[in-house]
Kinemage of the C-alpha trace (Angstrom):
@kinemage 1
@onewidth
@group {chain A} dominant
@subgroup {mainchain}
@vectorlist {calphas} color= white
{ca unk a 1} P -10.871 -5.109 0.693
{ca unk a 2} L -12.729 -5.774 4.185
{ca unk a 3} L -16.452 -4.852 3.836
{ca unk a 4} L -17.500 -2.033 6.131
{ca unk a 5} L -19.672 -2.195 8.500
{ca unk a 6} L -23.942 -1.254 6.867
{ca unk a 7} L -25.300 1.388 8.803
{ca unk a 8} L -28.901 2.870 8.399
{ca unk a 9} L -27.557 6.698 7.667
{ca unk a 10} L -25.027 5.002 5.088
{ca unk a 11} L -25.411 2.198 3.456
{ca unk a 12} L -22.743 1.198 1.139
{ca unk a 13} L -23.323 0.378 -2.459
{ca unk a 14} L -20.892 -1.604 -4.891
{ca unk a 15} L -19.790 0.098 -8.295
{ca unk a 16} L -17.071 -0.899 -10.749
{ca unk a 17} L -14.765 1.478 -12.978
{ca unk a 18} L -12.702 0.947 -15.771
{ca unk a 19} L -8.912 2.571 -15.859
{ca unk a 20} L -5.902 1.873 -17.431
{ca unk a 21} L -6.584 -2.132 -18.570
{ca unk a 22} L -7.985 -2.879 -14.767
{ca unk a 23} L -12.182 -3.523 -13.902
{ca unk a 24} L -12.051 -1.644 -10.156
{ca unk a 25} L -14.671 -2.136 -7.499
{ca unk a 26} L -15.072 0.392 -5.169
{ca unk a 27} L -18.156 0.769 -2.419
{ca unk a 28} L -19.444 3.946 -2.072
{ca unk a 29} L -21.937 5.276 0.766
{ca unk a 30} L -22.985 8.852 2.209
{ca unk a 31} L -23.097 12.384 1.154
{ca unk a 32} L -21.932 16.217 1.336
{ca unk a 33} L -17.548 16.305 0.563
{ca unk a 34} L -15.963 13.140 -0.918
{ca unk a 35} L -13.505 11.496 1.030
{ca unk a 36} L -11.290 8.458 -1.001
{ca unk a 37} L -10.094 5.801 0.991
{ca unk a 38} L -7.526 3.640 -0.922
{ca unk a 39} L -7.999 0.040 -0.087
{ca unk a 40} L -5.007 -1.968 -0.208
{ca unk a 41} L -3.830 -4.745 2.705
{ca unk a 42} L -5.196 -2.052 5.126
{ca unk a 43} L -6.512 -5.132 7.807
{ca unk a 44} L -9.769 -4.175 8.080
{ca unk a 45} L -10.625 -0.003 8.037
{ca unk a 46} L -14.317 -1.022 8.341
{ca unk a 47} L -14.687 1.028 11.162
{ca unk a 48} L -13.112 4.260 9.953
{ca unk a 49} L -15.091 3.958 6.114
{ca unk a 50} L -18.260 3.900 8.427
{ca unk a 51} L -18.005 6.582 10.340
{ca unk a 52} L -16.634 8.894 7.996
{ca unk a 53} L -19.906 8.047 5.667
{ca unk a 54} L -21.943 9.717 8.804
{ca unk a 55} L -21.271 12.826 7.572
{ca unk a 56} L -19.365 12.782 3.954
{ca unk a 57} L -19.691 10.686 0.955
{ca unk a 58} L -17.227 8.337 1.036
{ca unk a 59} L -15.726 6.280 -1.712
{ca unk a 60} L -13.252 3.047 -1.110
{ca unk a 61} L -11.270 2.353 -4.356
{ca unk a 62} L -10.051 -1.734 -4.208
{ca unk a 63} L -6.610 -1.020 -5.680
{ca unk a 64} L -5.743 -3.667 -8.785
{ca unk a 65} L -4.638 -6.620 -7.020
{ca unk a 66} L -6.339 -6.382 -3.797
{ca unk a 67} L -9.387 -8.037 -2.299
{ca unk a 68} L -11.521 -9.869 -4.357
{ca unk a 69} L -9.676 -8.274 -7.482
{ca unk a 70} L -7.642 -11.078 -9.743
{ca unk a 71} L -3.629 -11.255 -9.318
{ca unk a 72} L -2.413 -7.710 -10.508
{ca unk a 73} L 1.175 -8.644 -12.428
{ca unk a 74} L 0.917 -5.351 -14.888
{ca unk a 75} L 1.312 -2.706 -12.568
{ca unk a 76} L 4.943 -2.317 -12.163
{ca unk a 77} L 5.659 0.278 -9.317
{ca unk a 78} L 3.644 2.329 -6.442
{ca unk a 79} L 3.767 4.994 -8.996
{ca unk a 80} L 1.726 2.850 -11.812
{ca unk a 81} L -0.845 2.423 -8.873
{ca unk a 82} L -1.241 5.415 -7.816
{ca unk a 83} L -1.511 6.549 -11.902
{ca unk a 84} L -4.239 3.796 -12.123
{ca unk a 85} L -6.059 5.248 -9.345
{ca unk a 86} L -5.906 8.565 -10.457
{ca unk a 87} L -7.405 7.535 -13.542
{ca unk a 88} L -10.155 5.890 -11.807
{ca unk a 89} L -11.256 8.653 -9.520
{ca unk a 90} L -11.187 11.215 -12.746
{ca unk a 91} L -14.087 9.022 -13.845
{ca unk a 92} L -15.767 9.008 -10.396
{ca unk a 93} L -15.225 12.377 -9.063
{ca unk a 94} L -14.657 15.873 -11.207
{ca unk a 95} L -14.093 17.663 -8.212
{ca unk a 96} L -11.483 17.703 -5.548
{ca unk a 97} L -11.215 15.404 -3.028
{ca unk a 98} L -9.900 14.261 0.516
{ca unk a 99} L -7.580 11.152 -0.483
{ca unk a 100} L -6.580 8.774 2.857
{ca unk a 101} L -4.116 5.469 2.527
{ca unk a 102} L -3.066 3.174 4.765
{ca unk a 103} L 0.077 1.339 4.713
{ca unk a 104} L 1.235 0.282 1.549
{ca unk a 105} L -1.457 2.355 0.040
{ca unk a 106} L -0.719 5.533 1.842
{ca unk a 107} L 2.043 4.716 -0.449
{ca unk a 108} L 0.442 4.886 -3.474
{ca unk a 109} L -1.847 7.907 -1.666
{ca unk a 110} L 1.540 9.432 -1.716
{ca unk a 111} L 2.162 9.443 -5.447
{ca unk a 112} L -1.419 9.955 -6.587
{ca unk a 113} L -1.081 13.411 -4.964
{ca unk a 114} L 2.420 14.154 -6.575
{ca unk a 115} L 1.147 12.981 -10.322
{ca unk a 116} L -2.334 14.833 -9.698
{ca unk a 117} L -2.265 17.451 -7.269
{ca unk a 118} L -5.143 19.775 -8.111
{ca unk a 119} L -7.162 16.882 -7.642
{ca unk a 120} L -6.329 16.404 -4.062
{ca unk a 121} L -7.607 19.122 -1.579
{ca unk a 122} L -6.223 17.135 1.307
{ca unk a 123} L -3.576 14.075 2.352
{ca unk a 124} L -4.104 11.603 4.827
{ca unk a 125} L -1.440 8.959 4.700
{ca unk a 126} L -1.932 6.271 7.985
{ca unk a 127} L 1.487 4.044 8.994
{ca unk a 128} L 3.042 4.766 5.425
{ca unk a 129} L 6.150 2.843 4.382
{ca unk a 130} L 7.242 4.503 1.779
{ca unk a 131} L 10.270 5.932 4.087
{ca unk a 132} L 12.471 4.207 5.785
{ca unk a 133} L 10.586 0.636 6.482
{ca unk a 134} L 12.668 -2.384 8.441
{ca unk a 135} L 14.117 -4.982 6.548
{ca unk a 136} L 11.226 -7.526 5.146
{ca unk a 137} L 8.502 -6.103 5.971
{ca unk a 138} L 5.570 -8.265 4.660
{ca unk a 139} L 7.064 -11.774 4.617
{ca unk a 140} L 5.418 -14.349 6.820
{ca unk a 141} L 2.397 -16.226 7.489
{ca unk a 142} L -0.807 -13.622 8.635
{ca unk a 143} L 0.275 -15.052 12.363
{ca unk a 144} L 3.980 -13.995 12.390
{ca unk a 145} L 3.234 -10.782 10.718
{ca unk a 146} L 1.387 -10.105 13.513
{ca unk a 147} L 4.177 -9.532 15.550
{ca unk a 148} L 5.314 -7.293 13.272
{ca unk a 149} L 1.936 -5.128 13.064
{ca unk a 150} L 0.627 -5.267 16.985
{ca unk a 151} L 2.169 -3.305 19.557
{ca unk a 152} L 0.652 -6.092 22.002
{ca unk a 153} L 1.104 -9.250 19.737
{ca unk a 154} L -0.168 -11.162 22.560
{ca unk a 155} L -3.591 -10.088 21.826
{ca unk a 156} L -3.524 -11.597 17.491
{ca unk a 157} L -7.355 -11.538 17.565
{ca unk a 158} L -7.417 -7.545 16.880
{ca unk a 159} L -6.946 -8.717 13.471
{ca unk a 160} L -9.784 -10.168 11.319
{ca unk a 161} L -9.447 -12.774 9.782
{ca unk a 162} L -7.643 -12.835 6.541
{ca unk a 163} L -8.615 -15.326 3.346
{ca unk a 164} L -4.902 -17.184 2.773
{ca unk a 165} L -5.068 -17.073 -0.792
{ca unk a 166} L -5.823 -13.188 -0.764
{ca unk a 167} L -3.144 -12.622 1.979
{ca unk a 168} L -0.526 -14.764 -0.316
{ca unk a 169} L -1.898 -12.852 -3.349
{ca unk a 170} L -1.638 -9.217 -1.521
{ca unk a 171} L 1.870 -9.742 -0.111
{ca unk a 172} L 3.909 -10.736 -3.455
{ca unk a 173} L 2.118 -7.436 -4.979
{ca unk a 174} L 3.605 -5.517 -2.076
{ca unk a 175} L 7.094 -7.255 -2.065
{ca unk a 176} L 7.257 -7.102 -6.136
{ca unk a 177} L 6.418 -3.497 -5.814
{ca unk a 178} L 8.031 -2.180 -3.123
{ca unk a 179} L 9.199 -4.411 -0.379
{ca unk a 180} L 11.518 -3.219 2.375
{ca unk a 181} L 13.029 -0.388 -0.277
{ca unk a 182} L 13.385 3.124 0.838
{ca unk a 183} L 11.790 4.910 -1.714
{ca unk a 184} L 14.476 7.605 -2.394
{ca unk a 185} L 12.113 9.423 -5.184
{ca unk a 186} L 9.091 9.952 -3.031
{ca unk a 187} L 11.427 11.696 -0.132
{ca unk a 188} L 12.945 13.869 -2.954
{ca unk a 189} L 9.335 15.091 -3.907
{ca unk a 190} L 8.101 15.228 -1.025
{ca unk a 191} L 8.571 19.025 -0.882
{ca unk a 192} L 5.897 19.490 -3.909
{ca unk a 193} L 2.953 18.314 -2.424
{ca unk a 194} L 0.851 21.297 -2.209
{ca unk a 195} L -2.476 20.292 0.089
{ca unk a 196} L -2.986 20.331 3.657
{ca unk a 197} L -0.998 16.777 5.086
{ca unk a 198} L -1.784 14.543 7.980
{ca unk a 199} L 0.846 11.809 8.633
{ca unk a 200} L -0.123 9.282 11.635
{ca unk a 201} L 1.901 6.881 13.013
{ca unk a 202} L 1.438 4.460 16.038
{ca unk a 203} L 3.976 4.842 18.876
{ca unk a 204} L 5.098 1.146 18.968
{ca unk a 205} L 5.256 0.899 14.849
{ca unk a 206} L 7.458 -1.930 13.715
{ca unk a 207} L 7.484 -1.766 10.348
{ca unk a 208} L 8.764 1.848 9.625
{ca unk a 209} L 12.423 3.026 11.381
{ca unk a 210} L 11.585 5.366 14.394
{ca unk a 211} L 13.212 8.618 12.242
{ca unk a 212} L 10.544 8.171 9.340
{ca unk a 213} L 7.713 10.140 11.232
{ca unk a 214} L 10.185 13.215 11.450
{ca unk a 215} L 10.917 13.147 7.385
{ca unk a 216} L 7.486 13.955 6.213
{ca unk a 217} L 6.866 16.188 9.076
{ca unk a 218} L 10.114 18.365 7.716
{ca unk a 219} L 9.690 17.920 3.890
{ca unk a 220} L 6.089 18.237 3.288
{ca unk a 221} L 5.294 21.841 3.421
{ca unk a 222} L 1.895 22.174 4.979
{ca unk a 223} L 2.207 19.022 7.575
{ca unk a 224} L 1.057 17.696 10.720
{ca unk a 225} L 1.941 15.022 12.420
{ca unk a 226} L -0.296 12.658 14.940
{ca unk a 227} L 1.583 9.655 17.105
{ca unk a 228} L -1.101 7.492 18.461
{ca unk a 229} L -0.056 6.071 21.940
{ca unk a 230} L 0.467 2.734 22.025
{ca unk a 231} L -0.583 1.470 18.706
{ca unk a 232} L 1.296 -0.380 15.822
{ca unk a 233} L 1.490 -0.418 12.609
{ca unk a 234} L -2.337 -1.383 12.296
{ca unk a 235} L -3.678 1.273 14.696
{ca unk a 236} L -7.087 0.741 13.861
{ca unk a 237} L -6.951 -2.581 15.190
{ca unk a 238} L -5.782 -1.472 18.842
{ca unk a 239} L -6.663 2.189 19.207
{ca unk a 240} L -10.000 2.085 16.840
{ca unk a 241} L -11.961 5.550 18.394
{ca unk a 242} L -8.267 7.536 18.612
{ca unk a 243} L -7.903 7.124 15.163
{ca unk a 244} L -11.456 7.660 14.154
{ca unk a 245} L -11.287 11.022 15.944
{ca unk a 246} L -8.382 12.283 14.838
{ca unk a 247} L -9.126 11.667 10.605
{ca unk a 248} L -12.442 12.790 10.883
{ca unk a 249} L -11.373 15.874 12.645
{ca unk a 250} L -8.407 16.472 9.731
{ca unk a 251} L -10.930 15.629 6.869
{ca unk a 252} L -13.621 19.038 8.750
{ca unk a 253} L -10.428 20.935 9.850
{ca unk a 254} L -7.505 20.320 7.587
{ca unk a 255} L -5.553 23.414 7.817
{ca unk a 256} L -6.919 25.019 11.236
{ca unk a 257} L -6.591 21.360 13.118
{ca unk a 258} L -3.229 22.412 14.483
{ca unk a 259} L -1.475 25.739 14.223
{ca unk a 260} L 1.413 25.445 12.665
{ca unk a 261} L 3.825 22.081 11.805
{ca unk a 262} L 3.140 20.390 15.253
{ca unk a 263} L 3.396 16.788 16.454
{ca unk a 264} L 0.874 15.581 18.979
{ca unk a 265} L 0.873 12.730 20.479
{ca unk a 266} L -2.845 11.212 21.033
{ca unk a 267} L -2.889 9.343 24.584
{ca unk a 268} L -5.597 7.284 25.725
């Protein structure tokens, strides 16, 4: 997990929860509606956990295996994640919440809605991979993967820095778990997620085939769909302040932030 960024208005604290055999650190900061950010390989979301803790309390779960969290070699699918998480924010949060993944853990976002849904008030899943994703997507050293996650892989820097160990520690969790497999049993179920959706996708995303976008968009019943203009898989790293705007308005909005199952594309 990257450490966001301290601000005066909301500084964040460290806490650690027990669920399902795992000791889970999560940082928590702010107040008023709680917002869950699922932190897994997400290549640095410090700016979006900071800004959303302006104006909601915000809570970033380290999923088992991530970060500074020891090898995870128990959990044995997305869905035992995404049961482990559930378990954790039962402990944190009674009420409903605003749940947002990135990547692989949009993934596991993905599940922890289908196993507890009346949890879940609203979905934010950023550059998922659960449908669809290229053939070996997270094999590589951090500097060939970035050709994989930049639309302008020219420019490497607009990702921080990654510790080796926890990159090489991160990326056999995701292959062992996942990998380049469509998963088949999240697109059946897609259909049952009942809360307000936001799907977002970069324009020039490598790692997901260009028709994924359109399958949540169709199958999840109350969905919108964002494409950010010329942004890859990691569009916080190259369109920071598009993406910002557009979650934060979902997370106030949700239902009224576009009439009806729309895409809209979000240009410079």
């Amino acid at each position: 997990m990257v450490e966001p960024t301290s601000r005066p208005a909301a500084p964040f604290k460290e806490g650690q929860v027990e669920a399902d055999g795992h000791r889970i650190r999560y940082l928590e900061a702010g107040r008023g509606h709680a917002v869950v950010i699922l932190d897994g390989m997400t290549w640095g979301l410090l700016h979006l956990h900071a800004a959303l803790a302006q104006t909601y309390r915000v809570i970033a779960l380290e999923l088992p295996g991530f970060g500074r969290s020891p090898a995870n070699t128990t959990s044995q699918s997305v869905q035992d994640l995404a049961n482990t998480a559930a378990q954790a924010m039962a402990q944190l949060l009674p009420d409903p919440y605003t749940l947002i993944g990135t990547s692989f853990a949009a993934n596991v976002a993905l599940w922890q809605t289908l196993q507890v849904p009346d949890q879940i008030e609203a979905l934010i899943l950023i550059s998922p991979t659960s449908i669809q994703p290229v053939d070996s997507p997270w094999t590589g050293t951090p500097e060939t993967l970035s050709r994989q996650l930049l639309a302008h892989p020219e420019h490497p820097a607009a990702l921080p820095a990654v510790d080796p160990a926890i990159f090489v520690k991160e990326q056999a969790l995701v292959q062992r778990l996942q990998g380049a497999t469509h998963d088949t049993a999240a697109e059946r179920k897609l259909g049952e997620i009942p809360c307000a959706t936001l799907v977002v996708f970069g324009s020039k995303d490598r790692m997901v085939a260009p028709e994924a976008a359109s399958v949540y968009r169709e199958k999840i019943p109350n969905c919108n769909m964002v494409i950010v203009y010329d942004a890859g898989h990691v569009i916080l790293a190259e369109r920071p302040e598009a993406l910002i705007s557009v979650v934060a308005d979902y997370v106030e909005r949700r239902e009224t932030f576009i009439v009806g199952r729309q895409n809209r594309m979000v240009n410079p």
